[in-house]
C-alpha positions, 0 to 999 in steps of 0.5 A, a space after each residue: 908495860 903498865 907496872 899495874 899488870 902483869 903478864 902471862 902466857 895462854 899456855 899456862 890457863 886450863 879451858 873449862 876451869 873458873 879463873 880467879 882472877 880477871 884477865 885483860 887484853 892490850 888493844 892499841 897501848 889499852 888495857 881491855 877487859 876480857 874475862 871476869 874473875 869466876 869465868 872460864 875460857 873454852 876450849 874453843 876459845 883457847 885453841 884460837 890463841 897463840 901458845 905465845 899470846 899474852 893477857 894480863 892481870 892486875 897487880 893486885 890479884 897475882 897471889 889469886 893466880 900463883 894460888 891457880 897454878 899450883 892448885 892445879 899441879 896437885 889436881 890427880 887428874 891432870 895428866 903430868 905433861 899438862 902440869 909440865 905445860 902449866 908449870 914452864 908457861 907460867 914460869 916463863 912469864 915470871 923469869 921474864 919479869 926476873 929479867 926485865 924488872 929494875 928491882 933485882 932484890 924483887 927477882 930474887 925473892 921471887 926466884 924461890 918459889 918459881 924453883 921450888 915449884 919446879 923442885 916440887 914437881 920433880 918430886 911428885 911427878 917421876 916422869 916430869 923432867 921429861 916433859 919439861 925437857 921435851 917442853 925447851 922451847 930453843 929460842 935464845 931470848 934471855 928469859 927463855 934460854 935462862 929457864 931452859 937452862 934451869 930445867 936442864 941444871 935441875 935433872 942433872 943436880 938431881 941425878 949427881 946427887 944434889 939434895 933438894 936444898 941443893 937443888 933450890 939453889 941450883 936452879 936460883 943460879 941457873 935463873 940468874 946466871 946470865 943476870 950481867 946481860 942486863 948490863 951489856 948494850 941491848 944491840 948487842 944481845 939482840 945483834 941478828 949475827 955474829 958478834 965483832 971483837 970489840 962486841 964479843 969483848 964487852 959480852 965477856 964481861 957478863 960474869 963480872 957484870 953478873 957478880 957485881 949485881 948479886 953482890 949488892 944484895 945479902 941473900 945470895 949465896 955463894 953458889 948462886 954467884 959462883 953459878 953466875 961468875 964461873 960459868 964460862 970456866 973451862 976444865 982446860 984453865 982457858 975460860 973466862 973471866 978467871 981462868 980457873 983450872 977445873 977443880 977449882 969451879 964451883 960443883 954448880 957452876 960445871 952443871 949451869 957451863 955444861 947446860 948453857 952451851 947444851 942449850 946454846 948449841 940445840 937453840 935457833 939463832 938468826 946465825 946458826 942452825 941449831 943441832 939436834 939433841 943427839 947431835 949436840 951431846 954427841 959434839 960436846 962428848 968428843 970436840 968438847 969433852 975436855 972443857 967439862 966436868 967429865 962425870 957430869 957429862 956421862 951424867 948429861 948424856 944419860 939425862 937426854 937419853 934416857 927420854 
């Protein structure tokens, strides 16, 4: 992608509302101008296009377009599943710069406002994680399943307590528990199949990876590193990398173990049959209860349940 533009997904534009900003389409590696700035697209228009189809704005207008999306989460008379809508289709596209962008220190400056938004939501919409939750889209692309993740980690940060600070750095550990990814052969994060024993021994080392990278930049905290590092530990002692006995993973890091495999269970995969919500709390309740923070997964269960 030209470094001139970035992206973003149709779902996160309202029909009939003027666009600050000029959108572009790509047509043969072109970039061809599709709507000026001051138009708007009808809702004929949009109804045409993908959920998943993409446009483009230059660089230089990206403020004027974060400026839209939450100009149009504190609109009253937007309906909170069209905010919820807005926020994740909008957010989507950002966590997949997060991922794709060389520049890490870019990613996690970026990654504060991506969460606070959420935060923000979450606090003036009450039946917003809801919508959110029901909005996962169950595909295990990295960026998708990190801010699946995120959203999960949130409501349940939220209902063990976590104040809003908390909650900001939660949902930054969330975002970039996975970030060793970036490190690990391509073919196999995108292998359509089981992994081998020598591909699954190098994918075991998406933590350390992970670790290493955060730990070239100074404003990670703790938390945000421990969600990257121990979220493959088990309350057994038999995670990985370092076999930690439960008590001691980091708070943060039980919420991101608990909401990755949550997602990992209830996403397609080209090798696997994604379970039901239902059916994935149920398993990791009674085949899996002891690999997790036991409280946490009553808190899980009354998140999803109570939707």
């Amino acid at each position: 992608m030209d470094s001139r533009y970035f992206n973003i997904r149709v779902g996160s534009l309202l029909p009939d509302r003027p666009l600050p900003f000029d959108l572009f389409v790509v047509i043969q590696n072109r970039y061809v101008h599709y709507l000026r700035a001051g138009n708007t697209l009808s809702p004929e228009k949009i109804a045409k296009l993908n959920q998943s189809d993409r446009f483009f704005i230059p660089q230089s207008q990206r403020q004027n377009f974060k400026d839209f999306i939450y100009g149009q989460l504190a609109l009253e008379e937007v309906p909170a599943e069209i905010k919820a809508q807005i926020l994740r289709e909008s957010s989507l596209a950002l966590v997949e710069e997060i991922y794709e962008n060389p520049d890490v220190g870019k990613a996690l400056a970026d990654s504060k406002e991506l969460i606070h938004g959420f935060v923000k939501f979450m606090e003036q919409e009450p039946e917003g994680m809801g919508h959110l939750i029901s909005l996962s889209s169950h595909d295990f692309y990295t960026y998708n399943h990190s801010l699946d993740v995120g959203v999960y980690a949130l409501g349940l940060g939220r209902l063990a307590g976590y104040s809003e600070v908390e909650l900001e750095e939660l949902g930054r550990g969330a975002l970039f528990h996975d970030v060793g990814k970036k490190w690990v052969d391509v073919d196999i994060i995108c292998k359509k199949g089981a992994l081998d024993d020598v591909e699954w021994a190098q994918m075991k080392n998406h933590p350390e990876y992970g670790l290493q990278i955060l730990n070239e930049y100074e404003d990670v905290s703790e938390a945000i590193k421990a969600c990257c590092y121990e979220h493959h530990e088990s309350f057994l002692g038999n995670g990985y990398p370092q076999e930690l006995p439960g008590e001691e993973i980091h708070p943060m890091a039980r919420i991101i173990a608990i909401t990755d495999t949550y997602d990992a269970l209830t996403t397609q995969r080209s090798y696997n049959k994604p379970m039901t919500p239902k059916d994935a709390i149920d398993f990791m309740t009674t085949k899996l209860k002891d690999r997790y923070d036991p409280d946490l997964l009553k808190i899980l269960r009354e998140v999803m349940f109570a939707l």
